[in-house]
TORBA-760167 format. One record per residue (C-alpha): residue number from 1; chain; x, y, z negated. Coordinates in steps of 0.25 Angstrom, whole numbers, plus 2048, in hexadecimal, padded with zeros to 3 digits. Layout:
N
<i->NUM ch->A east->X north->Y up->Z>
...
# end
This chain:
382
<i->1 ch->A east->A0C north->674 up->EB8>
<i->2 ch->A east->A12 north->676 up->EC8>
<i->3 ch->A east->A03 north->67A up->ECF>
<i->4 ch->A east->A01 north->67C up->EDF>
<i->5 ch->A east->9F5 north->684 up->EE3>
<i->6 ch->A east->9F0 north->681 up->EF2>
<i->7 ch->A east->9E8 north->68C up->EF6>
<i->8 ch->A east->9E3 north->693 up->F04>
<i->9 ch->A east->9DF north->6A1 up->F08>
<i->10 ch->A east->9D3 north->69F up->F0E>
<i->11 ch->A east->9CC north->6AB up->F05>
<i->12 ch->A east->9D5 north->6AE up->EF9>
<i->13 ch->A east->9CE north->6AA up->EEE>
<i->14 ch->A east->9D5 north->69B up->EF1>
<i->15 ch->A east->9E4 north->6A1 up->EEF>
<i->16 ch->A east->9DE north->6AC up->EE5>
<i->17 ch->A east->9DA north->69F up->EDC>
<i->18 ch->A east->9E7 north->698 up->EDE>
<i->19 ch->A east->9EF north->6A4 up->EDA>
<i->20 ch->A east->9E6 north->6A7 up->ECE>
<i->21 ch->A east->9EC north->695 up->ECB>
<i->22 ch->A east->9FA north->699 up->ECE>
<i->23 ch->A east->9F9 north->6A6 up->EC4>
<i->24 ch->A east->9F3 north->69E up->EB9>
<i->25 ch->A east->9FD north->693 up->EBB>
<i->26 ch->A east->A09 north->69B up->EBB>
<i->27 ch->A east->A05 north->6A2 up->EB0>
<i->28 ch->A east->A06 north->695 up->EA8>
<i->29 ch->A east->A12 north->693 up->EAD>
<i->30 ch->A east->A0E north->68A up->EB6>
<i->31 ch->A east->A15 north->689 up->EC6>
<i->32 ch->A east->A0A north->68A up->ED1>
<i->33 ch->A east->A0E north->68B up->EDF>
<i->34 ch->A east->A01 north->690 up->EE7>
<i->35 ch->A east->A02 north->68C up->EF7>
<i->36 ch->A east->9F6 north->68C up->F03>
<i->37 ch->A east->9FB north->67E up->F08>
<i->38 ch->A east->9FA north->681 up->F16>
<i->39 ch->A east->A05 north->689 up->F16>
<i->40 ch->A east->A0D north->67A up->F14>
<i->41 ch->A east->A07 north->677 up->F21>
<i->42 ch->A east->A0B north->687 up->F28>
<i->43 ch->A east->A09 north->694 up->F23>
<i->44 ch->A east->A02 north->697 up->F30>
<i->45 ch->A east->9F8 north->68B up->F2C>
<i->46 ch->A east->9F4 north->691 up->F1F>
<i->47 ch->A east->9F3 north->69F up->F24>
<i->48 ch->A east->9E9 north->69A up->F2F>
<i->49 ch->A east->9E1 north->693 up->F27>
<i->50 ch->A east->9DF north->69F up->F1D>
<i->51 ch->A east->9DD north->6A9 up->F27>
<i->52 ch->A east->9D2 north->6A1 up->F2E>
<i->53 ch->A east->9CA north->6A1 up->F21>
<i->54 ch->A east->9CF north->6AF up->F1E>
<i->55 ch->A east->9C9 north->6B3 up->F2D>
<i->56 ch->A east->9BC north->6AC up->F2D>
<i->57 ch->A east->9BA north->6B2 up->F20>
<i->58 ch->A east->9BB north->6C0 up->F23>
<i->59 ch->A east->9B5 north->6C1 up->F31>
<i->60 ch->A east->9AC north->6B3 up->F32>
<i->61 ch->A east->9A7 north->6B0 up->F26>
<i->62 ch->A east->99A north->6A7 up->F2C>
<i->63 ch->A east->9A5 north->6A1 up->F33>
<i->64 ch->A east->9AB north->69A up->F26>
<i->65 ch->A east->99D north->699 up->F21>
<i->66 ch->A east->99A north->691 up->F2C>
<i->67 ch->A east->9A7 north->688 up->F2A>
<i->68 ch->A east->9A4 north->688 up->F1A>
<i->69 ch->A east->997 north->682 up->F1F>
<i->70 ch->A east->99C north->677 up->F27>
<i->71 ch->A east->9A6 north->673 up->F1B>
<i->72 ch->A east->998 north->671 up->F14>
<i->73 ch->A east->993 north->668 up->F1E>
<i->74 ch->A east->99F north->65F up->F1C>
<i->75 ch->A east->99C north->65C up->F0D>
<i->76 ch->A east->990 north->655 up->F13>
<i->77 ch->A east->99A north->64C up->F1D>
<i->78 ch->A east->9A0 north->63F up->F18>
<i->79 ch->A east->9AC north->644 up->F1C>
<i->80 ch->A east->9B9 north->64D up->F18>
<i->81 ch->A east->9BA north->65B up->F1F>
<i->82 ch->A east->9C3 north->65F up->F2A>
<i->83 ch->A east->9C7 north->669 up->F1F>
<i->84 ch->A east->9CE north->65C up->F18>
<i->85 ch->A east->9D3 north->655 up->F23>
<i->86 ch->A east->9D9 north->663 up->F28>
<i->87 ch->A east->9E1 north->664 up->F1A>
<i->88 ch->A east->9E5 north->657 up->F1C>
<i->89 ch->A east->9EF north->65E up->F26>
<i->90 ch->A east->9F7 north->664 up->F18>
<i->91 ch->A east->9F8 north->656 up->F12>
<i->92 ch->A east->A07 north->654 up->F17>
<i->93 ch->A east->A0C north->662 up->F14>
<i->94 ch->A east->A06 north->665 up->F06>
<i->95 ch->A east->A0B north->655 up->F02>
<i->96 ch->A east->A1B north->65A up->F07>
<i->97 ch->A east->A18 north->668 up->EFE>
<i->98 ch->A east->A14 north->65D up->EF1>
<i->99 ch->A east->A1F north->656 up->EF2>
<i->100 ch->A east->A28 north->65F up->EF3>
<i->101 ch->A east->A21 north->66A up->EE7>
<i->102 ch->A east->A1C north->664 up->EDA>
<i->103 ch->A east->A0F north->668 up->ED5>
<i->104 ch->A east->A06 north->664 up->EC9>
<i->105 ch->A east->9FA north->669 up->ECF>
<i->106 ch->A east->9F3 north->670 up->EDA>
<i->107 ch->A east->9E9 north->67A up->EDB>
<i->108 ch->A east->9E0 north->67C up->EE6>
<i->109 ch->A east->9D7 north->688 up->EE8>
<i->110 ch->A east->9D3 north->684 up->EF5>
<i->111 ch->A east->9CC north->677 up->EFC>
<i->112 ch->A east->9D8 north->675 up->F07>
<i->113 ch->A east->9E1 north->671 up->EFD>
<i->114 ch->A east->9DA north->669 up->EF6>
<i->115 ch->A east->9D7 north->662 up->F02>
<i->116 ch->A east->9E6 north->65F up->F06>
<i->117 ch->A east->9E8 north->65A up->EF9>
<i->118 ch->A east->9DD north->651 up->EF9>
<i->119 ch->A east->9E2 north->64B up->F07>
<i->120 ch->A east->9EF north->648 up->F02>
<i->121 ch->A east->9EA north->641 up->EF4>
<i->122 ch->A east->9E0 north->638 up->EFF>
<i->123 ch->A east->9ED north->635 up->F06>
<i->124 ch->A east->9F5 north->631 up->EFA>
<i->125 ch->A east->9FD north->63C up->EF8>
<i->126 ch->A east->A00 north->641 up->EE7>
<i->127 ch->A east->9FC north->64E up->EE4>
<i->128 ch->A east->9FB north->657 up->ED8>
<i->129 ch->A east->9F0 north->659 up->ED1>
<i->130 ch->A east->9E6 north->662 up->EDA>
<i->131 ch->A east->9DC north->66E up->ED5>
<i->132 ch->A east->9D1 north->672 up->EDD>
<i->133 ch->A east->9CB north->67F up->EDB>
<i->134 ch->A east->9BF north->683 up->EDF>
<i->135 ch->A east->9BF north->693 up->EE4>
<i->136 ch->A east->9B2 north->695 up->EE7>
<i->137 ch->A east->9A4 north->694 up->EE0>
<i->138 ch->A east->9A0 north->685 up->EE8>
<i->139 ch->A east->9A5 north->678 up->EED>
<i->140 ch->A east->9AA north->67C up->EFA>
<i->141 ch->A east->9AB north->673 up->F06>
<i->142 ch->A east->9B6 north->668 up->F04>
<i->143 ch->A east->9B8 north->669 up->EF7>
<i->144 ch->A east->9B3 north->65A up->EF4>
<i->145 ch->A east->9BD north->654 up->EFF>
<i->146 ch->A east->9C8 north->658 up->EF5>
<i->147 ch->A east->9CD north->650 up->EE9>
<i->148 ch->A east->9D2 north->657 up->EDF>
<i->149 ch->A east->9D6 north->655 up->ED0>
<i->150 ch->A east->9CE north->660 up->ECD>
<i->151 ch->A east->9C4 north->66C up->ED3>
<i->152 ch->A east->9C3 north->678 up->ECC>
<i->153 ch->A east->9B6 north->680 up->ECD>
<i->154 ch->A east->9B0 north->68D up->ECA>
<i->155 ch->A east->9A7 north->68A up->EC0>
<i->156 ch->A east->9A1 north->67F up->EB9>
<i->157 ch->A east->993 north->681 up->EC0>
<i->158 ch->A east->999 north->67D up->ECD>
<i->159 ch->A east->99F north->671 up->EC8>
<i->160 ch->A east->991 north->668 up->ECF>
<i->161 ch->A east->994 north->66E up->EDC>
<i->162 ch->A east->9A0 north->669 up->EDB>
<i->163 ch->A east->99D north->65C up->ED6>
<i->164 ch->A east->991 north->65C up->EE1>
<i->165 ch->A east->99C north->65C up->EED>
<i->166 ch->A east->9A4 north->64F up->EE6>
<i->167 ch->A east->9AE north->656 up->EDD>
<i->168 ch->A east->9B1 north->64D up->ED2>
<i->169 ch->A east->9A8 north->652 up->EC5>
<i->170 ch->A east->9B6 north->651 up->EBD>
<i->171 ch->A east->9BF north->657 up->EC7>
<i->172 ch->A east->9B7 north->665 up->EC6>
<i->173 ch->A east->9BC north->66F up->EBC>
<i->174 ch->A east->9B4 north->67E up->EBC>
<i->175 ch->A east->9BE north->687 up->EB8>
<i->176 ch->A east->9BB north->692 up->EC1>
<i->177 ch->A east->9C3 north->698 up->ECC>
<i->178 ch->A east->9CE north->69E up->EC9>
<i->179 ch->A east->9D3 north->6AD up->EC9>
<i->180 ch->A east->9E0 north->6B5 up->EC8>
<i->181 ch->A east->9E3 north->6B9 up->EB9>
<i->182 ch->A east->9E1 north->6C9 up->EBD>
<i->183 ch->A east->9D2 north->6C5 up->EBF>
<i->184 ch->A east->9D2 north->6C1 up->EB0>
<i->185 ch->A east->9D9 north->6CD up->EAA>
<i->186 ch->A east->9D2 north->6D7 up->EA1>
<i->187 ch->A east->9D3 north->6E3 up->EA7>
<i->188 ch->A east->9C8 north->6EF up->EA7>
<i->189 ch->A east->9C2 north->6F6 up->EB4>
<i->190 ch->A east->9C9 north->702 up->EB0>
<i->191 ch->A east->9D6 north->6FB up->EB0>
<i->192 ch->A east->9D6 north->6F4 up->EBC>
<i->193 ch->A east->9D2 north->702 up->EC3>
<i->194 ch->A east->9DE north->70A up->EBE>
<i->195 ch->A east->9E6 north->700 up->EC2>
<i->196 ch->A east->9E1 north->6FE up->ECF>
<i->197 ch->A east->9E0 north->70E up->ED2>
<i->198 ch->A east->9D2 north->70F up->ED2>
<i->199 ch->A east->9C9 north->71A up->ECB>
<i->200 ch->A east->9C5 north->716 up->EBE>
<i->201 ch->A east->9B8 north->71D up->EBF>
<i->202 ch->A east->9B2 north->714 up->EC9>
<i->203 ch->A east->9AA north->709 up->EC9>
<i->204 ch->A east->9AF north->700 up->ED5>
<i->205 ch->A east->9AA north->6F8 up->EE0>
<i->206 ch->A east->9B4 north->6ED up->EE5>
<i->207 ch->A east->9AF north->6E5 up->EF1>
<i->208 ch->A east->9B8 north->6DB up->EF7>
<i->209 ch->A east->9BA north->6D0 up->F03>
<i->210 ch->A east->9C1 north->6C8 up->EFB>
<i->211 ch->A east->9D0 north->6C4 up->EFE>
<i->212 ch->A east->9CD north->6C3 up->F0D>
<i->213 ch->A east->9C3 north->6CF up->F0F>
<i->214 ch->A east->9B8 north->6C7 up->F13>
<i->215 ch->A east->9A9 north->6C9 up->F13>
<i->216 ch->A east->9A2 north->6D6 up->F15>
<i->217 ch->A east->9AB north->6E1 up->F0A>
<i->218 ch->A east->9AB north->6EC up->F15>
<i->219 ch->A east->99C north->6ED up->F17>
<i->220 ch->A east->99B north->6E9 up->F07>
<i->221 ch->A east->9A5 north->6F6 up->F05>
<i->222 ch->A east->99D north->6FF up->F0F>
<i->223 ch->A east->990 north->6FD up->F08>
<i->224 ch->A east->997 north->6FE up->EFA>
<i->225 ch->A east->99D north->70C up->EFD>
<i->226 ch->A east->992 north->712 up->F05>
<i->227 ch->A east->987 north->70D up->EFA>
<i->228 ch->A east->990 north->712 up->EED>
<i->229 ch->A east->996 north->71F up->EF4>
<i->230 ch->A east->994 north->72A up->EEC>
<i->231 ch->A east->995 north->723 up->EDE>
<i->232 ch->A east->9A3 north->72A up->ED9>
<i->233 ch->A east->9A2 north->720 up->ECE>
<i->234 ch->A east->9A5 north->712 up->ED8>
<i->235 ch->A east->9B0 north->70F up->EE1>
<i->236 ch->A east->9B2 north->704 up->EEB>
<i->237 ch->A east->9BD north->6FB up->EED>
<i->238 ch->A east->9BD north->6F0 up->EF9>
<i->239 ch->A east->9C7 north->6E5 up->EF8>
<i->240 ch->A east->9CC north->6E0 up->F07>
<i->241 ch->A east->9D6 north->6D5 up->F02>
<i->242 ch->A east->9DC north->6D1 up->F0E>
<i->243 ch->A east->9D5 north->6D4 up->F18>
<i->244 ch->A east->9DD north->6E0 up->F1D>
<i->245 ch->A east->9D3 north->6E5 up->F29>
<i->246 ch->A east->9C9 north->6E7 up->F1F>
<i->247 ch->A east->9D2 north->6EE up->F16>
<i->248 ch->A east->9D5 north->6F8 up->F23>
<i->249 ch->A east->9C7 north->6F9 up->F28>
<i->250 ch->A east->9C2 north->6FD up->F18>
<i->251 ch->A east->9CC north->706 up->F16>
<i->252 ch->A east->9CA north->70F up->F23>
<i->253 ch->A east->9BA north->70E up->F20>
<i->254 ch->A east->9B9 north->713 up->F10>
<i->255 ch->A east->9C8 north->719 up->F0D>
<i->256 ch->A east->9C7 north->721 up->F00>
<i->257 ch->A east->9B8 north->71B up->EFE>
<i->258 ch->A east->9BA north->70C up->EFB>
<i->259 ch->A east->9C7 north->708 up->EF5>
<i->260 ch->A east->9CD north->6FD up->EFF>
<i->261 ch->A east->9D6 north->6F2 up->EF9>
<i->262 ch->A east->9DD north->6E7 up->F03>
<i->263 ch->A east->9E5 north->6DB up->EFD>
<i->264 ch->A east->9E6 north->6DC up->EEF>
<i->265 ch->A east->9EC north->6D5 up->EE3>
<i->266 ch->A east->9E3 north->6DE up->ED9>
<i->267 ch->A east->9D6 north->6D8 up->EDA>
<i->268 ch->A east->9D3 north->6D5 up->ECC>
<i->269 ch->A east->9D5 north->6E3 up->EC8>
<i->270 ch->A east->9CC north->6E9 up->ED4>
<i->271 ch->A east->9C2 north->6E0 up->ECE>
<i->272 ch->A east->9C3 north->6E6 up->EC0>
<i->273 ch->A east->9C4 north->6F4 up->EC6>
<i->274 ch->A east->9B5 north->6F1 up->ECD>
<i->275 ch->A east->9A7 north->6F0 up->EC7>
<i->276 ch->A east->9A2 north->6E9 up->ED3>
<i->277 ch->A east->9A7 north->6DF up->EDC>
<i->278 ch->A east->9A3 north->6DA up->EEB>
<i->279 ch->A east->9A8 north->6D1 up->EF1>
<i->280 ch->A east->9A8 north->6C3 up->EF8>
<i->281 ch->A east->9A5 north->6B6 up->EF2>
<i->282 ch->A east->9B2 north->6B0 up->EF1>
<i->283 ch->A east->9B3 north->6A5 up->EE5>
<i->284 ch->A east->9C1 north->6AC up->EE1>
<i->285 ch->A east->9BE north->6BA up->EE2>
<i->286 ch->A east->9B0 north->6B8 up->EDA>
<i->287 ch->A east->9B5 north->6B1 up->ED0>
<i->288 ch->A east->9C1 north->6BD up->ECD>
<i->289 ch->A east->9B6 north->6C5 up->ECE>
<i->290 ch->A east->9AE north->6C0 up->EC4>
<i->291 ch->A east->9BC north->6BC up->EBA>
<i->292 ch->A east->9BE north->6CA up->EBC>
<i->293 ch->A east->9AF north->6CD up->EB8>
<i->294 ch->A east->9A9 north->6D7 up->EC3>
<i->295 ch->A east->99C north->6D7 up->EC9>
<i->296 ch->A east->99B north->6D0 up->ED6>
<i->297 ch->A east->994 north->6D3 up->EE1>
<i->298 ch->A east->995 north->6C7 up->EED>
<i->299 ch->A east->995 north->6CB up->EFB>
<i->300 ch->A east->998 north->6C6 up->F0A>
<i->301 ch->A east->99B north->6B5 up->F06>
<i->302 ch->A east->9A2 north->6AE up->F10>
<i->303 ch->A east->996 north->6A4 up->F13>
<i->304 ch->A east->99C north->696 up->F0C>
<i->305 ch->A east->9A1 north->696 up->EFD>
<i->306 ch->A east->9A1 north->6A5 up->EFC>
<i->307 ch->A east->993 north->6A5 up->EFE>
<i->308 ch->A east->990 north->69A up->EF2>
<i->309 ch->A east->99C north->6A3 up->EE9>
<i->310 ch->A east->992 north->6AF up->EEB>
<i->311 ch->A east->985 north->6A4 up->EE7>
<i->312 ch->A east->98C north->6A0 up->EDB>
<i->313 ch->A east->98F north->6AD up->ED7>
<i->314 ch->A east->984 north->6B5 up->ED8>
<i->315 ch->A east->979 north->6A7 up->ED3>
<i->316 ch->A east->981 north->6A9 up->EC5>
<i->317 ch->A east->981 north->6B9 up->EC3>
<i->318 ch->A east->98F north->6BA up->EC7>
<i->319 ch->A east->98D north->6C3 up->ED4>
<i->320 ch->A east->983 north->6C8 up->EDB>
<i->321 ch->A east->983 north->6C5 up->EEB>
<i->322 ch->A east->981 north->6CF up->EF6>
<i->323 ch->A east->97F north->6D1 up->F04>
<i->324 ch->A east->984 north->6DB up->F0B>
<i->325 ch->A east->977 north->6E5 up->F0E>
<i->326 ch->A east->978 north->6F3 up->F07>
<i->327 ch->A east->96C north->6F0 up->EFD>
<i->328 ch->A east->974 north->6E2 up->EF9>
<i->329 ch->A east->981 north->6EB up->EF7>
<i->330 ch->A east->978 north->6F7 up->EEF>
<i->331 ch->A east->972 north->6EB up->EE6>
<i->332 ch->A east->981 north->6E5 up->EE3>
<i->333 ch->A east->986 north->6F3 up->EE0>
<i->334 ch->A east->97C north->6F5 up->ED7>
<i->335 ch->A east->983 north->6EC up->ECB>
<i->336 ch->A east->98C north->6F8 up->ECB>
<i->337 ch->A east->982 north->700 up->EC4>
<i->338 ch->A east->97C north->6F3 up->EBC>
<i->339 ch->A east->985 north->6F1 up->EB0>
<i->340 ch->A east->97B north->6E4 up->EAA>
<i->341 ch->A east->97A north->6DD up->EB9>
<i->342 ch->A east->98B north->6DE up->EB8>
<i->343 ch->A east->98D north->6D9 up->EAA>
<i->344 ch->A east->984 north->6CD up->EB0>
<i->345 ch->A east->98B north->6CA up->EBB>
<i->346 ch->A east->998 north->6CA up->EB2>
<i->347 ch->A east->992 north->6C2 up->EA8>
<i->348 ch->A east->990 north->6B6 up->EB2>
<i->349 ch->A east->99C north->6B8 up->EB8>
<i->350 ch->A east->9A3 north->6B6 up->EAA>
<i->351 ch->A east->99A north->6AA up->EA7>
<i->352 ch->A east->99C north->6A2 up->EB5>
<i->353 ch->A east->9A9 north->6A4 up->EB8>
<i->354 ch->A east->9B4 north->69D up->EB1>
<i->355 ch->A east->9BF north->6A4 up->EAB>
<i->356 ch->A east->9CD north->6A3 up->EAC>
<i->357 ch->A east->9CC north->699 up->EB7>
<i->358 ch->A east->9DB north->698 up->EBC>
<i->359 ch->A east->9DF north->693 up->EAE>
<i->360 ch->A east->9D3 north->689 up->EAB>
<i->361 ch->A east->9D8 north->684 up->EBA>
<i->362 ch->A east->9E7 north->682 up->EB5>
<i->363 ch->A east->9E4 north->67C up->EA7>
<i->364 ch->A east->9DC north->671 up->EB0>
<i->365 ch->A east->9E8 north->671 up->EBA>
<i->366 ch->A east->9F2 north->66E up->EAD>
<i->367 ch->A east->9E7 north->663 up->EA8>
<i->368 ch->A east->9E6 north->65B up->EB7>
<i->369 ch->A east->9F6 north->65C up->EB7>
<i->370 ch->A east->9F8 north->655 up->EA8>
<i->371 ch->A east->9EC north->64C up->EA9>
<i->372 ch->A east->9F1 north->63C up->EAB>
<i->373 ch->A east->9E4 north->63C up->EB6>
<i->374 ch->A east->9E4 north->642 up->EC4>
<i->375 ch->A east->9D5 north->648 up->EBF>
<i->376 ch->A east->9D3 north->64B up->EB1>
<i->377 ch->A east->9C3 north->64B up->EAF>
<i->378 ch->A east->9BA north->653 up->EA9>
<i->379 ch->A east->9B6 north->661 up->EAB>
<i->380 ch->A east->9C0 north->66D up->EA5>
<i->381 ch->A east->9B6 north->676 up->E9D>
<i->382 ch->A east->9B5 north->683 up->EA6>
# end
């Protein structure tokens, strides 16, 4: 099977997900090419259009709130977005790349995508078979202008929602969101710690931003150290990702005390080495979190889907939600010392999550390229 994966780096978790595809295809022995499409158009494009997300993110998140709102508002209009008639701009350059690259199917862990490809099907041009995958815990705005073959989802209780904006019933398939095969590996705390250099004896702490940085982890790392400082037996670590000025400003405030990591390749085993986790609610980084199995402490949303990823997760026992006060922080930390409130949270994670979700997603990607019909119907068991 030849696969393209069209993703965006507006927050990671998009590109996170398509690579978690593109590993689970070529391990099969499959050919998956993974490309942001607006790089067809100009590198300069793609770049811009990430780094205004990446941007707003970091340093005005009400600002993307707001404009998360305003693509609310939209679904109530008998209209299509200026989001959609924006992507019509890519039509003519993504069409040249098809024609001239043969592909079975593709992939899309992200809603700009999809919309181009929905454009050029309204406008009479062939396409392969198209996957949508849902990286976040709701139907986010402008999902429903898109026709797809099929829309993966997180779990089966989201597949009303779904429905509920105007996806097809038998084009929605809920088998999860997928994750890197080193979230699914077996091994123990202890392992992970020798490997990574840390000290075996501790229990860790790993707060992060997620791949950008975003939220509150400073003020979160502050309150963490100065509440836990004197406890020989916990450690701290704080993930910046790629957000290099607070890498730099975390580094000159704790030194020795916190153990401060920039981009890293290692996640999975960071989360193996902790026995706490806080972090934002991105719909990727959750989900590792949870695959990986780690209790999950929710802070700082970016107002929009973030916020409903933090709703899902702490309604069913997954996580527990937490404001950035001192006493909020001192109740989180308490699942350190909580052995029975941890095995529950795991538990639930466990039970809601679906497993192996990059492989359920390639077995309905081999399935829609062999079926005789565009759609095949029915609902894959999750």
């Amino acid at each position: 099977m030849d696969a393209l994966i069209l993703s965006c780096g507006t927050g990671g978790g998009h590109n996170s997900a398509g690579r978690a595809i593109a590993e689970e295809l070529r391990r099969r022995g499959d050919r998956a090419v993974m490309l942001n499409p607006y790089t067809l158009h100009s590198p300069r494009l793609a770049e811009t259009i990430d780094n205004v997300y990446i941007r707003m993110a970091q340093h005005a998140p009400h600002g993307f709130g707001a404009v998360y709102k305003i693509g609310d508002l939209y679904r109530r209009l008998p209209v299509h977005s200026p989001v959609y008639f924006a992507n019509l701009a890519m039509m003519s350059a993504l069409r040249d790349y098809l024609a001239e690259h043969s592909f079975d199917v593709v992939f899309m862990p992200h809603v700009f995508p999809a919309e181009i490809l929905t454009g050029m099907r309204r406008h009479g041009f062939d396409t392969p078979k198209t996957i949508f995958i849902a990286t976040d815990y709701v139907c986010i705005p402008f999902t429903e202008e898109t026709e797809c073959d099929a829309y993966v989802v997180p779990t089966p209780s989201l597949i009303n929602e779904f429905a509920s904006r105007g996806i097809p019933l038998d084009r929605l398939y809920p088998l999860g969101i997928p994750t890197s095969a080193a979230f699914s590996e077996p091994e123990s705390s202890d392992e992970a710690k020798r490997s990574l250099g840390l000290d075996p004896r501790k229990r860790y702490i790993l707060v992060s931003g997620g791949s950008i940085g975003a939220g509150e982890p400073e003020t979160a790392v502050e309150t963490i150290s100065a509440l836990t400082r004197g406890r020989g037996d916990v450690g701290v670590i704080v993930v910046c990702g790629n957000n290099e000025e607070l890498f730099r400003r975390l580094s000159e405030r704790f030194g020795g005390e916190v153990t401060v990591v920039g981009h890293t390749d290692r996640m999975a085993d960071y989360l193996r080495a902790s026995s706490l986790y806080f972090t934002k609610p991105g719909g990727l980084s959750s989900t590792e979190a949870a695959v990986c199995g780690i209790p999950l402490v929710h802070i700082s949303p970016i107002p929009g889907c973030e916020t409903c990823n933090a709703e899902y997760f702490s309604e069913r026992g997954m996580s527990v939600a937490c404001d950035m006060t001192e006493a909020s922080l001192a109740s989180a930390l308490s699942l350190l010392d909580d052995a029975a409130a941890r095995d529950a949270m795991l538990a639930s994670q466990r039970r809601e999550i679906p497993s192996a979700a990059a492989a359920r997603i390639c077995d309905l990607a081999e399935r829609l390229v062999r079926s005789p019909e565009r759609v095949p119907r029915g609902l894959l068991p999750a």
